[in-house]
Backbone and ligand atoms as CSV (ligand in chain L), in Angstrom:
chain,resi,resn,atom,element,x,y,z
A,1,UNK,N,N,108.655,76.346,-3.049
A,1,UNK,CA,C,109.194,77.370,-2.155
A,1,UNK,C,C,108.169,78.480,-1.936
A,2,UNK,N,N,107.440,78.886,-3.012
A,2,UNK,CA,C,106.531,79.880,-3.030
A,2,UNK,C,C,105.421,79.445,-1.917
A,3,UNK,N,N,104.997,78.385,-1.925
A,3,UNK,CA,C,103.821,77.888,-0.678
A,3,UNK,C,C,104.064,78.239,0.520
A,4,UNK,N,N,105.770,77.353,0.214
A,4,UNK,CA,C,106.286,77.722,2.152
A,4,UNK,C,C,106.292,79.063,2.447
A,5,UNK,N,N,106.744,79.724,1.638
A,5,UNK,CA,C,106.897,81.174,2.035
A,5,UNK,C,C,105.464,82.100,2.263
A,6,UNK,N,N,104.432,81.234,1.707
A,6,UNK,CA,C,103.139,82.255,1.490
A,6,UNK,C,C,102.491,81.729,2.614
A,7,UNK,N,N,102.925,80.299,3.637
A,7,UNK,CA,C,102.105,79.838,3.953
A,7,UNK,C,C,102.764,79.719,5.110
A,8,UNK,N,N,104.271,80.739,5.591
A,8,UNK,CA,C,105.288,80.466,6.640
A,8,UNK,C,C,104.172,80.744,7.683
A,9,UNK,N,N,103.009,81.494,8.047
A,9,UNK,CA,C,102.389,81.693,9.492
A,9,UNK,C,C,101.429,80.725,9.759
A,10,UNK,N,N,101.190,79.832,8.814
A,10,UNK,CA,C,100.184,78.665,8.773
A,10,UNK,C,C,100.737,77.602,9.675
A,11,UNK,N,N,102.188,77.625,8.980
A,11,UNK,CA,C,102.975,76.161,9.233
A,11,UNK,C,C,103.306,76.209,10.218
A,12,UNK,N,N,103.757,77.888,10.694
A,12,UNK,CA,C,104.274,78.016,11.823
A,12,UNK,C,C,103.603,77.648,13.582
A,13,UNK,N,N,101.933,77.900,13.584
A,13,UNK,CA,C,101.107,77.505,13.826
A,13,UNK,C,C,100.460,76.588,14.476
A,14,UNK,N,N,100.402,75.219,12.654
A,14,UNK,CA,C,100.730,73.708,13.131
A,14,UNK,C,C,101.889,73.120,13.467
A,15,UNK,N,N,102.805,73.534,13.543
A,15,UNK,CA,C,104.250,73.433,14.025
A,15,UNK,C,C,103.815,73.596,16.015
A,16,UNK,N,N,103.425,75.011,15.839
A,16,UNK,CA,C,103.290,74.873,17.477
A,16,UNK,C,C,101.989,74.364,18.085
A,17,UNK,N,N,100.933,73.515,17.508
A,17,UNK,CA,C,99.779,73.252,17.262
A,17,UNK,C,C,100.560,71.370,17.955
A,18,UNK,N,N,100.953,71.336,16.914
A,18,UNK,CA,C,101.240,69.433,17.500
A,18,UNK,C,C,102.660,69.662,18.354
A,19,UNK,N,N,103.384,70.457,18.335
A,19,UNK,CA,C,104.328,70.332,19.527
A,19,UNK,C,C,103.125,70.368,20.913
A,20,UNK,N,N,102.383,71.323,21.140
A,20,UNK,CA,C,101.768,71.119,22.074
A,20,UNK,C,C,101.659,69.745,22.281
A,21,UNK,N,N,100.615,69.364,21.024
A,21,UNK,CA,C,100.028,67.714,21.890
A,21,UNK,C,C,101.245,66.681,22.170
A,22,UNK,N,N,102.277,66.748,21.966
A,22,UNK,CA,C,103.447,65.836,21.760
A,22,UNK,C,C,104.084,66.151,23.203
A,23,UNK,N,N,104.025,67.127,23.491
A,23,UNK,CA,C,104.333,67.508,24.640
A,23,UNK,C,C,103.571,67.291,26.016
A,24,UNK,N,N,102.062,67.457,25.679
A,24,UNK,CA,C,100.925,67.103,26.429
A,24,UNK,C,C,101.358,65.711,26.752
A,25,UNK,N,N,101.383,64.498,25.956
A,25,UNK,CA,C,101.805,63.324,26.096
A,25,UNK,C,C,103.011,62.821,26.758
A,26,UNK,N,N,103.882,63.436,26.350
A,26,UNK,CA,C,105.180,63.085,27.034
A,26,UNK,C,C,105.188,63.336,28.344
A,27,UNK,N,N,104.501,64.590,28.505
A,27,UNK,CA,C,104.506,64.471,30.375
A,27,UNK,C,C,103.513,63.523,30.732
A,28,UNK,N,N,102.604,63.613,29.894
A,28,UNK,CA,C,101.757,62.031,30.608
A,28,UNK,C,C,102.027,60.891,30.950
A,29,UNK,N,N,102.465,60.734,29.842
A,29,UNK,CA,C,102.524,59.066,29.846
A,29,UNK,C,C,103.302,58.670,31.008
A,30,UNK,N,N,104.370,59.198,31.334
A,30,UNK,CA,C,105.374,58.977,32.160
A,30,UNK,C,C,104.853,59.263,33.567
A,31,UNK,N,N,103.554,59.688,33.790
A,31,UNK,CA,C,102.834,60.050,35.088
A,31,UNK,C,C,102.087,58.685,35.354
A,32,UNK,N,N,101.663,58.266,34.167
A,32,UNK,CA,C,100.930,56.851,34.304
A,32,UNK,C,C,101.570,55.690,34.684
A,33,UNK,N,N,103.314,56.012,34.128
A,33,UNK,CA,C,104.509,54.950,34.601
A,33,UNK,C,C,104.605,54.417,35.891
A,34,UNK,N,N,104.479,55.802,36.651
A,34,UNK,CA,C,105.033,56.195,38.221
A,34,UNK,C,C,103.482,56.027,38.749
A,35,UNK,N,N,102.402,55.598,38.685
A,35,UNK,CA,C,101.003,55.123,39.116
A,35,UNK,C,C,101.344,53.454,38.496
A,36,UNK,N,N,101.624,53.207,37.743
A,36,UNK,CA,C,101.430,51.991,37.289
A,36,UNK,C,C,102.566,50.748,37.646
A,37,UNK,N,N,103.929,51.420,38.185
A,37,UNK,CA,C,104.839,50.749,39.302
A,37,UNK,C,C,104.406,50.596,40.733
A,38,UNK,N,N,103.797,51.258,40.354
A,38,UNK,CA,C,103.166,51.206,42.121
A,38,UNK,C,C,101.290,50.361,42.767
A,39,UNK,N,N,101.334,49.283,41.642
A,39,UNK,CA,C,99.877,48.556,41.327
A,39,UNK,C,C,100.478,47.277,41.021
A,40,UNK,N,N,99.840,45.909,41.585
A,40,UNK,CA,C,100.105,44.722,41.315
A,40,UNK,C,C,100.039,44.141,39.992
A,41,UNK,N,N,101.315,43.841,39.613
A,41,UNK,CA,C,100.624,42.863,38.122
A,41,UNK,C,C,99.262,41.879,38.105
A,42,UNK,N,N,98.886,42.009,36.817
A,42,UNK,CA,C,97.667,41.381,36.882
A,42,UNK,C,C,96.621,41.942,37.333
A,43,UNK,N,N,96.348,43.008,37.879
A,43,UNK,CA,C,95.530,43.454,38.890
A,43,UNK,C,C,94.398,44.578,37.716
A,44,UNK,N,N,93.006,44.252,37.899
A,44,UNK,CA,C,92.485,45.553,37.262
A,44,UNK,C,C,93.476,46.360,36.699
A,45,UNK,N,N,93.937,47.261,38.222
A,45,UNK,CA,C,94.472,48.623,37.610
A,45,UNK,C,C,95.464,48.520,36.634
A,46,UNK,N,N,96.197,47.262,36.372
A,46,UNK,CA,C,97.639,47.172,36.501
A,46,UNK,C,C,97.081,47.482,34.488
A,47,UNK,N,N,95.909,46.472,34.146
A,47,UNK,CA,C,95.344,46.272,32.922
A,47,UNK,C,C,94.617,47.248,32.564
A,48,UNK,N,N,94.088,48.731,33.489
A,48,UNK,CA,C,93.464,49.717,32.922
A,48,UNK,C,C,94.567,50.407,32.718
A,49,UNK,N,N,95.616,50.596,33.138
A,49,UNK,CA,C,96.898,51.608,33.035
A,49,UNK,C,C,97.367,51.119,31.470
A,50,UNK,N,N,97.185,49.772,31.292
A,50,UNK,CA,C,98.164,49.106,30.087
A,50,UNK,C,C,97.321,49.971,28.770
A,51,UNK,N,N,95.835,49.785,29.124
A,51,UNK,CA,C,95.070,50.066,27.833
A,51,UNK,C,C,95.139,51.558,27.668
A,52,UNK,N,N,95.581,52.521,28.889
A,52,UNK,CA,C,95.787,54.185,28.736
A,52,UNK,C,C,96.585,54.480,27.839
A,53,UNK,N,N,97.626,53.573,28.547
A,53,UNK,CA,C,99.422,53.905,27.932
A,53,UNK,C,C,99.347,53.198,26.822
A,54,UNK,N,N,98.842,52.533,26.134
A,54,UNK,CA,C,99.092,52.219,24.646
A,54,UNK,C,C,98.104,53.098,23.641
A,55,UNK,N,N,97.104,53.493,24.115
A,55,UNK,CA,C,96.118,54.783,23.596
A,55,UNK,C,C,96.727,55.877,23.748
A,56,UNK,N,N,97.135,56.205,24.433
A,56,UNK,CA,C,97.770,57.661,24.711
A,56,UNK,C,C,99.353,57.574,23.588
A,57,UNK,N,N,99.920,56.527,23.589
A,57,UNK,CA,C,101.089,56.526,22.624
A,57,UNK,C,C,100.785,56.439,21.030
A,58,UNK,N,N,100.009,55.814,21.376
A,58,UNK,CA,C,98.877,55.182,19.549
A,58,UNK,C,C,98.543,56.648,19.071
A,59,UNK,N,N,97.532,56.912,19.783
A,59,UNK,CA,C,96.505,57.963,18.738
A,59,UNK,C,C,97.059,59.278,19.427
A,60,UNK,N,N,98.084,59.970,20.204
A,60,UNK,CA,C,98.642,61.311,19.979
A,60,UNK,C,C,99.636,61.377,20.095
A,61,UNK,N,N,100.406,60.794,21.166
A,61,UNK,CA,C,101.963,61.061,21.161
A,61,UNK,C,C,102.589,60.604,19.681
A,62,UNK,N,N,102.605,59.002,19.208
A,62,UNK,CA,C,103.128,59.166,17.877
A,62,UNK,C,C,102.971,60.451,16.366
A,63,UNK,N,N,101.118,60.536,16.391
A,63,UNK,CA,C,100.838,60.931,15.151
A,63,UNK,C,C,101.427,62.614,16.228
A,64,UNK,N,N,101.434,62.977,16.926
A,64,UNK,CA,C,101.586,64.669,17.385
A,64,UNK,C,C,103.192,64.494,16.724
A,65,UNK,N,N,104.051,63.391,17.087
A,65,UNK,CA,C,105.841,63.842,16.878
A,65,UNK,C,C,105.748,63.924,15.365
A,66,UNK,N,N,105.274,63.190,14.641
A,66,UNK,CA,C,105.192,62.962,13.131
A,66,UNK,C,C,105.128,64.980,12.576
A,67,UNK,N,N,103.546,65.194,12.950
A,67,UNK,CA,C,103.290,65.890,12.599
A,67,UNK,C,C,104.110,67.597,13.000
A,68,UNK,N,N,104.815,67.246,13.981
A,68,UNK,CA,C,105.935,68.341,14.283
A,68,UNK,C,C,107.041,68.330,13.615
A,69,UNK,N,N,107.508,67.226,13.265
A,69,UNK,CA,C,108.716,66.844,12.342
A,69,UNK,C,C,108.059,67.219,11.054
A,70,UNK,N,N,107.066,67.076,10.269
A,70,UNK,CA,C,106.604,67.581,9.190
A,70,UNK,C,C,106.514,69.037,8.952
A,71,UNK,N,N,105.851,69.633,10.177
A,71,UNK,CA,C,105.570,71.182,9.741
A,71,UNK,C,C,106.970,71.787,10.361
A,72,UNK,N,N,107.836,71.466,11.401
A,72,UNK,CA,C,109.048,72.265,11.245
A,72,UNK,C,C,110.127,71.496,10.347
A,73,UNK,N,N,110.119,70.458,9.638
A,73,UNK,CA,C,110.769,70.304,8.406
A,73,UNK,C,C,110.681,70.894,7.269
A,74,UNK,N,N,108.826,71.441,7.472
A,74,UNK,CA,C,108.610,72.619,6.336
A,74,UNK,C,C,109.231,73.684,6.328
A,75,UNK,N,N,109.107,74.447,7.481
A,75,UNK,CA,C,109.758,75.734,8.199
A,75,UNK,C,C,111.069,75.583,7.891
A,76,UNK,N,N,112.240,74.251,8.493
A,76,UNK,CA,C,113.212,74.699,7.817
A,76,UNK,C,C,113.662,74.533,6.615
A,77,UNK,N,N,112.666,74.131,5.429
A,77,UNK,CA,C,112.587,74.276,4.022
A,77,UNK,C,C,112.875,75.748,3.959
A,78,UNK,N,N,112.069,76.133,4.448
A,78,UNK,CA,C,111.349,77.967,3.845
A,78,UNK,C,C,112.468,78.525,4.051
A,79,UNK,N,N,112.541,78.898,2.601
A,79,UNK,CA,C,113.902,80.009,2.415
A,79,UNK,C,C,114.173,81.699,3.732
A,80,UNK,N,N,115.222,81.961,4.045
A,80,UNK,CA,C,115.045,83.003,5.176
A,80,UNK,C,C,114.688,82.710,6.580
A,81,UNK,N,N,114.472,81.822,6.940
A,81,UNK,CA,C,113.768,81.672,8.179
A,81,UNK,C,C,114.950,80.607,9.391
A,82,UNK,N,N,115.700,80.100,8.627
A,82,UNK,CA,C,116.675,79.780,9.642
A,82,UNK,C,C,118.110,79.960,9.101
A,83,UNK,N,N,119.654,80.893,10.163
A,83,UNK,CA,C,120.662,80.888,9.612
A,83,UNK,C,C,121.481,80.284,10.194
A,84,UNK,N,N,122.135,78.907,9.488
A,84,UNK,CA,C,122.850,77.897,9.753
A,84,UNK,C,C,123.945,78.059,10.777
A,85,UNK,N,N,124.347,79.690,10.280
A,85,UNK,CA,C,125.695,79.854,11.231
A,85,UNK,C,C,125.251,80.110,12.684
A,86,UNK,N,N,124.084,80.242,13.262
A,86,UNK,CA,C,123.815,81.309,14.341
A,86,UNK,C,C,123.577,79.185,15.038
A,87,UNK,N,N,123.800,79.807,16.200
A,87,UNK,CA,C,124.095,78.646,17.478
A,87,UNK,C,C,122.359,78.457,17.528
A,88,UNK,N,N,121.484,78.628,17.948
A,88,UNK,CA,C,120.197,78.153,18.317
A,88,UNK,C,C,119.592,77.028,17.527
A,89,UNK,N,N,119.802,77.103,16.079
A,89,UNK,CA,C,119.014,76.284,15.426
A,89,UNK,C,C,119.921,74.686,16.073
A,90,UNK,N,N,120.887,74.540,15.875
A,90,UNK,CA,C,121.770,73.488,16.639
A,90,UNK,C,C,121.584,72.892,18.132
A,91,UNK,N,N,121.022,73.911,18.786
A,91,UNK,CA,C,121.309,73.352,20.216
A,91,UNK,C,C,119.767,73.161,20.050
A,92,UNK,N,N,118.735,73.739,19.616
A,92,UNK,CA,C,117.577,73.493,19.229
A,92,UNK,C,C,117.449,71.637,18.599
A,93,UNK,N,N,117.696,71.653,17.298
A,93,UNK,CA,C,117.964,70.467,17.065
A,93,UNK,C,C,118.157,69.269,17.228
A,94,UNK,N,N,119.758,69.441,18.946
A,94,UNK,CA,C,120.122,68.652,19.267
A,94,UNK,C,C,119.213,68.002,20.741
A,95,UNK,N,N,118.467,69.070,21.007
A,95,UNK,CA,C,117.178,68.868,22.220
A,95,UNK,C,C,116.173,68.371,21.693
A,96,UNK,N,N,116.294,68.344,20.390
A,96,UNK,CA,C,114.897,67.876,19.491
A,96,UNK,C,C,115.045,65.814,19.366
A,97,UNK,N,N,116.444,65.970,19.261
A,97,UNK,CA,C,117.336,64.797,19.133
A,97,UNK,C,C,116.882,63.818,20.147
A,98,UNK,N,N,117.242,64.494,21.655
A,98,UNK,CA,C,117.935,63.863,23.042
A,98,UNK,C,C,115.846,63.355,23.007
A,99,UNK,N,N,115.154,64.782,22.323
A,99,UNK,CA,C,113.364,64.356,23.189
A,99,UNK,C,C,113.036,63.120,22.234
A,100,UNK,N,N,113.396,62.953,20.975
A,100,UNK,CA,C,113.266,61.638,20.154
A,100,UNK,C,C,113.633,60.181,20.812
A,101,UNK,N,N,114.844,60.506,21.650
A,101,UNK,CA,C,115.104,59.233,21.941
A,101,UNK,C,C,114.325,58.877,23.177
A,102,UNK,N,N,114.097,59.957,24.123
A,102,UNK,CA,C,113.318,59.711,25.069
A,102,UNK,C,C,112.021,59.370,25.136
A,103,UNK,N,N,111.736,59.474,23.594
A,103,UNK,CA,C,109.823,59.192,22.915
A,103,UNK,C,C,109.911,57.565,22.793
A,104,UNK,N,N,111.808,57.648,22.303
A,104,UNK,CA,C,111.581,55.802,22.136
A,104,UNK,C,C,111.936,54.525,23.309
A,105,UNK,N,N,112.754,55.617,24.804
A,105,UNK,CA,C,112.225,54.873,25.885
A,105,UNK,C,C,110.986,54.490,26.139
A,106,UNK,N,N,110.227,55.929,25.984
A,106,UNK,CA,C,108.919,55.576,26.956
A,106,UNK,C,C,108.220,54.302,26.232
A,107,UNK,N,N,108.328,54.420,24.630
A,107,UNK,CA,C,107.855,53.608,23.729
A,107,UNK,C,C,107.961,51.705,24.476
A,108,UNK,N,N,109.389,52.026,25.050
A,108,UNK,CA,C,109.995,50.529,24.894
A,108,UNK,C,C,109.410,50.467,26.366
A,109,UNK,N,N,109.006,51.065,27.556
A,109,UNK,CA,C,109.073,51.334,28.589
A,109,UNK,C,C,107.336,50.652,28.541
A,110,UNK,N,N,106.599,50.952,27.734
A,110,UNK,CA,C,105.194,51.029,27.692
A,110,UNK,C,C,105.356,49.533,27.558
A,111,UNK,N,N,106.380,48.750,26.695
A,111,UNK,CA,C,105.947,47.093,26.134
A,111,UNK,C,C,106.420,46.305,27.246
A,112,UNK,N,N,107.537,46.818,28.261
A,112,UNK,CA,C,107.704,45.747,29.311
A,112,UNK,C,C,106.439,46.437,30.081
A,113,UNK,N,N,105.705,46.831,30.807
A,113,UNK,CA,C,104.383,46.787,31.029
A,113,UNK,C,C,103.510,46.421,30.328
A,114,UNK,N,N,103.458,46.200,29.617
A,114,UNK,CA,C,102.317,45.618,28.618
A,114,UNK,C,C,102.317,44.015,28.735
A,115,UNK,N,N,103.983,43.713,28.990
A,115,UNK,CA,C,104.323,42.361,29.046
A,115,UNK,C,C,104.327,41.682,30.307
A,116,UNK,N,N,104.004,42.685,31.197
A,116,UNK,CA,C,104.842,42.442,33.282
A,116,UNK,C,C,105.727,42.109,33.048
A,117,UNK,N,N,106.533,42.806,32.838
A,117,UNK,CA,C,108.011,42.452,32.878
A,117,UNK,C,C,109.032,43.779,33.125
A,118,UNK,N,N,108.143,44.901,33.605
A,118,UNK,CA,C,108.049,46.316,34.249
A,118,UNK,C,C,109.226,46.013,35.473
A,119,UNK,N,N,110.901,46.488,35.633
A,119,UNK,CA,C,111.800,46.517,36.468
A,119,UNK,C,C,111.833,47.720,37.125
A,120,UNK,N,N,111.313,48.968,37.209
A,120,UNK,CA,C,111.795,50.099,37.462
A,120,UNK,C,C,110.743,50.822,38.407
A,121,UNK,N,N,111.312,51.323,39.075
A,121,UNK,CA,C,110.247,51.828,40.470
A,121,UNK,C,C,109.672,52.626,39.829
A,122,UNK,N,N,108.912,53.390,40.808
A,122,UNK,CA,C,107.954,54.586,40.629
A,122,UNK,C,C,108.501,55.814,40.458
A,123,UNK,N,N,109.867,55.519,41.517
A,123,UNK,CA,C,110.873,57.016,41.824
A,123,UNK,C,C,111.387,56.978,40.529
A,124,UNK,N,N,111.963,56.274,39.828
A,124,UNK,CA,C,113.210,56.058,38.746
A,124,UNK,C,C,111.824,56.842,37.868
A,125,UNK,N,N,110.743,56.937,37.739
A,125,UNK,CA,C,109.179,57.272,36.445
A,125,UNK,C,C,109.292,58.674,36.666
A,126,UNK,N,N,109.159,58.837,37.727
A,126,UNK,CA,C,109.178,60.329,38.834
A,126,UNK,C,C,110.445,61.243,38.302
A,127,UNK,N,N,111.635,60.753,38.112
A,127,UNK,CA,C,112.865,61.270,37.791
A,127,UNK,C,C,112.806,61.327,36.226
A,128,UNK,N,N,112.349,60.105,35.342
A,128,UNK,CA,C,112.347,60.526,33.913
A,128,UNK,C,C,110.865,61.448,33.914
A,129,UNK,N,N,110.259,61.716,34.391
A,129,UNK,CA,C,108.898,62.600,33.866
A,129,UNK,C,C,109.573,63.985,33.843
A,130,UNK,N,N,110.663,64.371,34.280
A,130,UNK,CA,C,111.306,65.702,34.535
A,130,UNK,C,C,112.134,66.050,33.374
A,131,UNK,N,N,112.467,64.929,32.519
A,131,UNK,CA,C,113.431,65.305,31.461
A,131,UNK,C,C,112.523,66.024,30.043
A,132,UNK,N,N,111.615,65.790,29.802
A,132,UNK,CA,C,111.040,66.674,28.844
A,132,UNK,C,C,110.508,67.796,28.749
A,133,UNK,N,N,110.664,67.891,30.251
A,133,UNK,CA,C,110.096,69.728,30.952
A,133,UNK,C,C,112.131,70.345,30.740
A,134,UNK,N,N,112.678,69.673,31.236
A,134,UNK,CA,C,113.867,70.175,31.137
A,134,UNK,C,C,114.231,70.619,29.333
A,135,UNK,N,N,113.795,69.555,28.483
A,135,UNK,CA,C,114.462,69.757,26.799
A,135,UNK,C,C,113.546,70.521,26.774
A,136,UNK,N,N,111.796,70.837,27.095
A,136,UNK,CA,C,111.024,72.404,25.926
A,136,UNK,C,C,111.755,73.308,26.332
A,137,UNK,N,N,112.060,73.333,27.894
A,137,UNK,CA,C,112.263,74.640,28.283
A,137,UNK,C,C,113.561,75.254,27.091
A,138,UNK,N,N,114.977,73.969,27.117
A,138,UNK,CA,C,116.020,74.512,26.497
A,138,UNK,C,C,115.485,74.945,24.915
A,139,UNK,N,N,114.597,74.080,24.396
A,139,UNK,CA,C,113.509,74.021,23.022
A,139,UNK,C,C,113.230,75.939,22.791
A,140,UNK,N,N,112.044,75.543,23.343
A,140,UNK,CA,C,111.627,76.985,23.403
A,140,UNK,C,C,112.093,78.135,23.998
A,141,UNK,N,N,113.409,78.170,24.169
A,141,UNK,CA,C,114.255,79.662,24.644
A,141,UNK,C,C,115.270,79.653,23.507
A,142,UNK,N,N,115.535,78.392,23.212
A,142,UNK,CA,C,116.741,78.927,22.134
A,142,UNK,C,C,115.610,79.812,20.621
A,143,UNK,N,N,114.118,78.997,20.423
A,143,UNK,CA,C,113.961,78.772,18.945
A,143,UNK,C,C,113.326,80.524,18.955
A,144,UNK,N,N,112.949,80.837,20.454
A,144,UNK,CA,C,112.215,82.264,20.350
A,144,UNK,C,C,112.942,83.505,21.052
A,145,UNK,N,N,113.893,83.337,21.695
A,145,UNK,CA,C,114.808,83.975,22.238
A,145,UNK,C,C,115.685,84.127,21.094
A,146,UNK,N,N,116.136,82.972,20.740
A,146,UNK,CA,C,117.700,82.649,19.925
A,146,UNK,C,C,118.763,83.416,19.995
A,147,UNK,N,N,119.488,83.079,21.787
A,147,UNK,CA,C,120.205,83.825,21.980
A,147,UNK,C,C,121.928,83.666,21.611
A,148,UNK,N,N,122.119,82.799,20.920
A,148,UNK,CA,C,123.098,82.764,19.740
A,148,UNK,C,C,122.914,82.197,18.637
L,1,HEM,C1,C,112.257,67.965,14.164
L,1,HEM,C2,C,111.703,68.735,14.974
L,1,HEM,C3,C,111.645,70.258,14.830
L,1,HEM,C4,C,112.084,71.086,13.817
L,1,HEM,C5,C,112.776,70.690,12.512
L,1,HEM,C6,C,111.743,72.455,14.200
L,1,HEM,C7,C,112.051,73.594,13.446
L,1,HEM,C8,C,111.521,74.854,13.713
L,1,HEM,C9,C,111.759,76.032,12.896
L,1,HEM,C10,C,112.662,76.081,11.675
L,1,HEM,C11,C,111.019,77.051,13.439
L,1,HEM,C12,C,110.868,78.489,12.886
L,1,HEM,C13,C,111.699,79.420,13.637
L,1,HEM,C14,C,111.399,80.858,13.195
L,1,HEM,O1,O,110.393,81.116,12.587
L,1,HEM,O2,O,112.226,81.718,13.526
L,1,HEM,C15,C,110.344,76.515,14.594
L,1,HEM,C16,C,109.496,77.257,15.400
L,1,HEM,C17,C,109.118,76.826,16.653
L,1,HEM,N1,N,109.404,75.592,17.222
L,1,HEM,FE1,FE,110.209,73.996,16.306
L,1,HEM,N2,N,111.120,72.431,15.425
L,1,HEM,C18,C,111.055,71.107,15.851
L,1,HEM,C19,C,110.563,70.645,17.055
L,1,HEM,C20,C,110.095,71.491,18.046
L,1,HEM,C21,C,109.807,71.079,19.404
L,1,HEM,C22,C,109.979,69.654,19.939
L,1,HEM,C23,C,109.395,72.196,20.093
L,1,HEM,C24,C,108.986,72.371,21.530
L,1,HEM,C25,C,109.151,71.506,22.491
L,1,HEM,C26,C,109.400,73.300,19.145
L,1,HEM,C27,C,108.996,74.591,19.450
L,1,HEM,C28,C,108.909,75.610,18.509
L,1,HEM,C29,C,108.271,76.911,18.779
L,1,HEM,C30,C,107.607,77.353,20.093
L,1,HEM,C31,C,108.385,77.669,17.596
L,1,HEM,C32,C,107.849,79.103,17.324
L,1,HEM,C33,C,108.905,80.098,17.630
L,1,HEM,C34,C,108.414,81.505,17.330
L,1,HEM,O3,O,107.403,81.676,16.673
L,1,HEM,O4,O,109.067,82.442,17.788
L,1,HEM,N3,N,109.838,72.844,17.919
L,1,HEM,N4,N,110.669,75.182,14.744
């Protein structure tokens, strides 16, 4: 307890240190979706898009969510720093929830392209690239505002 507490502006930091990159990614990848519905299977592009989107999920989007779940799992270790009864940490949480599952569309989203076996237009890529701008925003107003 003594670490977390000596070390709450550190964590706090890398906490907002890999949310960035996790975030950086999530709007990406899903930009590459809506370029990559719109390119022939088989085609060059279709196979330079495949090798982006499995690099871009590999080496930051996974290790960035890890490492956000670690340092704000620390944070809400640290004694004082979050009160259970007050509404933000919850609706916080539950946006933290809805962006997890949407890490494990894109996840599943990346292997039927990988496979050509990609069903979903460009528009339908276009419409999910909007949902993770929608959860920081609710993210980051409840956790720094915390207006209940
Ligand atoms: C499992 C995932 C997460 C947990 C357990 C978590 C937990 C926390 C906790 C306990 C704090 C400290 C609040 C305080 O010091 O008052 C915090 C700070 C913060 N979190 Fe998270 N968080 C998570 C994911 C995220 C995500 C996905 C985002 C953004 C999209 C985010 C954005 C922030 C920001 C910007 C701060 C700093 C707030 C400030 O300094 O005023 N967090 N987080």
């Amino acid at each position: 307890m003594d670490f977390l507490l000596e070390n709450y502006r550190w964590i706090r930091a890398f906490h907002i240190i890999s949310v960035i990159a996790w975030m950086a990614g999530m709007f990406y990848l899903p930009r590459l979706y809506v370029y990559h519905a719109g390119v022939p299977v088989g085609s060059a592009q279709s196979e330079l898009f495949k090798v982006m989107e499995r690099r871009l999920l590999r080496v930051i989007i996974n290790p960035a969510m890890i490492a956000t779940f670690l340092f704000g799992g620390m944070l809400l270790a640290t004694p004082g720093v979050v009160d259970w009864s007050a509404g933000w940490i919850h609706l916080k949480l539950t946006a933290v929830l809805v962006m997890s599952a949407y890490h494990g569309f894109l996840a599943r989203w990346r292997k039927a392209f990988e496979q050509d076996r990609n069903t979903k237009s460009a528009k339908f890529y276009r419409w999910m690239n909007e949902v993770p701008t929608v959860l920081m925003i609710v993210i980051v107003i409840a956790v720094t505002v915390k207006p209940f």
